[in-house]
N, C-alpha and C positions, 0 to 999 in steps of 0.2 A: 695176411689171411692165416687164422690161426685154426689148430685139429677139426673144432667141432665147424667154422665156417667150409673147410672144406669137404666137410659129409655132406652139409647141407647142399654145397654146388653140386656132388656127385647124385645127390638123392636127386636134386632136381633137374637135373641133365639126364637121368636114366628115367623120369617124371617124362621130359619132353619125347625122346626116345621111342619108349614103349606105348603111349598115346599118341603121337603122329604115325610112329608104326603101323600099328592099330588099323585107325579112322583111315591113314593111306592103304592099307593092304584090303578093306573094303571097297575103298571103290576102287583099285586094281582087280577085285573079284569080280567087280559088276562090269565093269567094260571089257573084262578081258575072259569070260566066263566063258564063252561058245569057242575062243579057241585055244581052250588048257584040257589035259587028258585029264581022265575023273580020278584019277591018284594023285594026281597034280593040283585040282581043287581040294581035295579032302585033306591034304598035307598043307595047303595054304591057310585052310579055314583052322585048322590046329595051331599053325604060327599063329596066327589072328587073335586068336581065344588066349593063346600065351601070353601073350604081349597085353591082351588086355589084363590080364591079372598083375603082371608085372605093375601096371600103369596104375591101377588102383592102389597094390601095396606100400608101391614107390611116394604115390600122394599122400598116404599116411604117415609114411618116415619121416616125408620135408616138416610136415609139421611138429612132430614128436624132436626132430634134428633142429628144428631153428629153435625152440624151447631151448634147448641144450646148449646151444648157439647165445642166445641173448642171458643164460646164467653165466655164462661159461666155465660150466662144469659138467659130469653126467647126474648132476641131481635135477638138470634141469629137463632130464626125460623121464622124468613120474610127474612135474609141476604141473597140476592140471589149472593152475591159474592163468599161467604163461598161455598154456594151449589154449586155454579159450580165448584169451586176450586175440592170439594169431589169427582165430578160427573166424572172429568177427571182426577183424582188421580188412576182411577181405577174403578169406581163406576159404570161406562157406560157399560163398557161390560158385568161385571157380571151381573147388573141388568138387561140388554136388552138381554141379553140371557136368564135369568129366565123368564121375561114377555111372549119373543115371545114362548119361550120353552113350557108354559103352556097356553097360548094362543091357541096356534099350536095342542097340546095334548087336549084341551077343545073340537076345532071343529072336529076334527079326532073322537071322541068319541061320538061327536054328529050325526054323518053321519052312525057311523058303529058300533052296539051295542055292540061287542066285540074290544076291542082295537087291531090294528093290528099293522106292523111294524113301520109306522109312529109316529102314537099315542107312541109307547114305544121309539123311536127317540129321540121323542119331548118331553117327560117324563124325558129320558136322558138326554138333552142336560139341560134342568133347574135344575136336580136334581145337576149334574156338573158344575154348574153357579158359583159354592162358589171355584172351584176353580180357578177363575180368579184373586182373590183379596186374599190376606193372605199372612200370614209368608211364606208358600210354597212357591206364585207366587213369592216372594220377592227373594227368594232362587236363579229364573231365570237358576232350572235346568228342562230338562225335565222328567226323572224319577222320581223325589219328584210329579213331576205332574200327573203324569201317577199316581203313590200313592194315592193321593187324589183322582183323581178320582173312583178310585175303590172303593176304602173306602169310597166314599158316594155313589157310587151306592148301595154297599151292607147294608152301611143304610136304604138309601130309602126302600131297600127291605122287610127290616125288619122293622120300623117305619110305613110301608104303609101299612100292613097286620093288628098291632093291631085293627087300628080305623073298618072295615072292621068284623074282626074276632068277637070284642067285641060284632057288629051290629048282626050278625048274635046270637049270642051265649043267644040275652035278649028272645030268644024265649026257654021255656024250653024242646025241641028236640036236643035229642043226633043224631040223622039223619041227621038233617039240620046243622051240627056245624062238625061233623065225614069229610066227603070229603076235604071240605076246610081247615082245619085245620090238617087234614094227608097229603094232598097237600104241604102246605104253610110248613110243619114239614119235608117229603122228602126236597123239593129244600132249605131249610136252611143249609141243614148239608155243602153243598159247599158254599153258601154266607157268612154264618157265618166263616169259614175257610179261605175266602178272607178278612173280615172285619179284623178278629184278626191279619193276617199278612199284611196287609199292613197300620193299626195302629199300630205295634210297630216296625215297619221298619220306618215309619212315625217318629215316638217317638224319634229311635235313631239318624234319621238325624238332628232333629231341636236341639236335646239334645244335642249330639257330646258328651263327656266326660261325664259317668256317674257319678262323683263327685261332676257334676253341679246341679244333682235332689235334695237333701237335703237342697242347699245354695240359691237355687232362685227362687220367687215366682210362675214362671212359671213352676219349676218340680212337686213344690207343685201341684199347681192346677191339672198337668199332671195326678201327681200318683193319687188325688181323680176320676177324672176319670177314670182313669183305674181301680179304687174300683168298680164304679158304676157298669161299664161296665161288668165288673166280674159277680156281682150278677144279671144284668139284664140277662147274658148269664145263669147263673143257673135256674131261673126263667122260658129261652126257654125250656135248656133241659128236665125241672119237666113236662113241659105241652106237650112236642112229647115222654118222656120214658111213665111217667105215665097216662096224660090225655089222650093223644090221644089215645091210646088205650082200657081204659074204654068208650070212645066217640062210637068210632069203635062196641063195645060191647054191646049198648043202656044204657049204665049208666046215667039215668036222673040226677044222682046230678055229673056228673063230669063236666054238664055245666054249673053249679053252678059256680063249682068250675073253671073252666076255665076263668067266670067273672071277678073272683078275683085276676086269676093268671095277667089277661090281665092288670086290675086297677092296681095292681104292674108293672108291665111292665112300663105303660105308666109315672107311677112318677119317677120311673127312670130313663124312657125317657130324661123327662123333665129337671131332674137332670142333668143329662148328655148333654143336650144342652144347659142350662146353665153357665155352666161350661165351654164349650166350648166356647161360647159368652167373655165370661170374657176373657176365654186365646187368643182370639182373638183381642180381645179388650183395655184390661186393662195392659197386659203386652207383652213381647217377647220372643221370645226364645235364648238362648247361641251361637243357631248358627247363629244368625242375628246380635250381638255382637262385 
């Protein structure tokens, strides 16, 4: 991996990031709305709106970075030949789906304090932008698609909650942290259950022969994600068996504690998005082969 390929993983890792963010921290808004205090929404809906700018600017660098990337130089970030070459490789509809997507979900949220069907539409439709472009789309089946897309909703779901949860939890009340976080800890137990299965349904399509994960860089990277993923899922379950319950209880230190469960969470977030960038990125999978 050489300079400009690694802007490009970073651009699109902070791409993934700030648009799961996003589309997740909307519909943490909509189910978790009646019981967050109204400084607590209004400071959410600010993260919200951040991240989506982030996520629009961030889609503009990946393509201006991979230009840069396929000269390898920086002459290759004024090539408006390159870029357009990218832009219609694929690049157009994903990104014009995430833009209007949260565009769309910005004004919705502006008009109506609670996100309604729209708003989470529109939340939708961005958070499922990334399946336009990828190994999957490459696939040109439509179950693999259907796959992904679950599988990043159920991210979003989960990625949109930390930013949110953590917000709420710098105040030390176990009252103000209890609701939303037994909320957000009931409706996991199904998202999380879609996540895991249609990431490693996912897995075995691109994988095709399991003798291929040992021999090629991309099962490599696969299986460390699938590490991460592991321990960020043990990390959920620590904070809905044991936190949430002490939360429930008034345990002033388990919001403490929940601070820190979250600051893990989120590096393995990161990790995991990462990760993902690169196998997006940098290599292929066996069944594209």
């Amino acid at each position: 991996m050489n300079l400009w390929d690694g802007w490009v993983v970073t651009a699109k890792a902070v791409t993934y990031a700030a648009t799961l963010g996003s589309a997740g921290g909307v519909f943490f808004l909509a189910y978790s709305h009646t019981l967050l205090a109204a400084p607590d929404r209004l400071t959410i809906r600010r993260l919200i709106l951040i991240l989506m700018i982030v996520a629009v600017l961030a889609s503009a660098a990946r393509i201006v970075l991979a230009a840069a990337s396929m000269s390898g130089d920086a002459a290759g970030l004024a090539d408006s030949g390159l870029m357009r070459m990218i832009w219609q490789a694929g690049e157009s509809r994903a990104t014009s789906a995430r833009v209007v997507g949260l565009l769309l979900a910005a004004c919705a949220m502006y008009f109506n304090r609670q996100p309604g069907v729209f708003a989470l539409a529109a939340a939708g439709a961005a958070a499922t932008s990334f399946a336009w472009v990828g190994h999957v789309h490459a696939l040109r089946a439509g179950f693999p698609g259907l796959l992904v897309s679950v599988h990043l909703l159920s991210v979003a779901f989960w990625l949109g909650a930390l930013g949110p949860l953590l917000l709420i939890a710098r105040h030390d009340d176990p009252r103000r942290a209890a609701g939303p976080a037994a909320r957000f800890g009931k409706a996991a137990v199904g998202v999380v259950g879609a996540l895991v299965i249609a990431g490693l349904c996912l897995a075995w399509v691109l994988m095709g022969n399991p003798s291929h994960w040992p021999g090629s860089n991309y099962g490599r990277l696969l299986a460390l994600k699938l590490g991460l993923v592991a321990a960020l899922l043990s990390f959920g379950a620590f904070n809905k068996l044991r936190l949430t319950p002490r939360l429930l209880a008034g345990d002033a230190r388990a919001v403490r504690s929940l601070r820190s469960s979250i600051r893990a969470e989120m590096a393995l977030a990161a990790g995991i998005l990462w990760v993902t960038a690169c196998l997006t990125t940098l290599t292929g999978p066996p069944a594209l082969e």
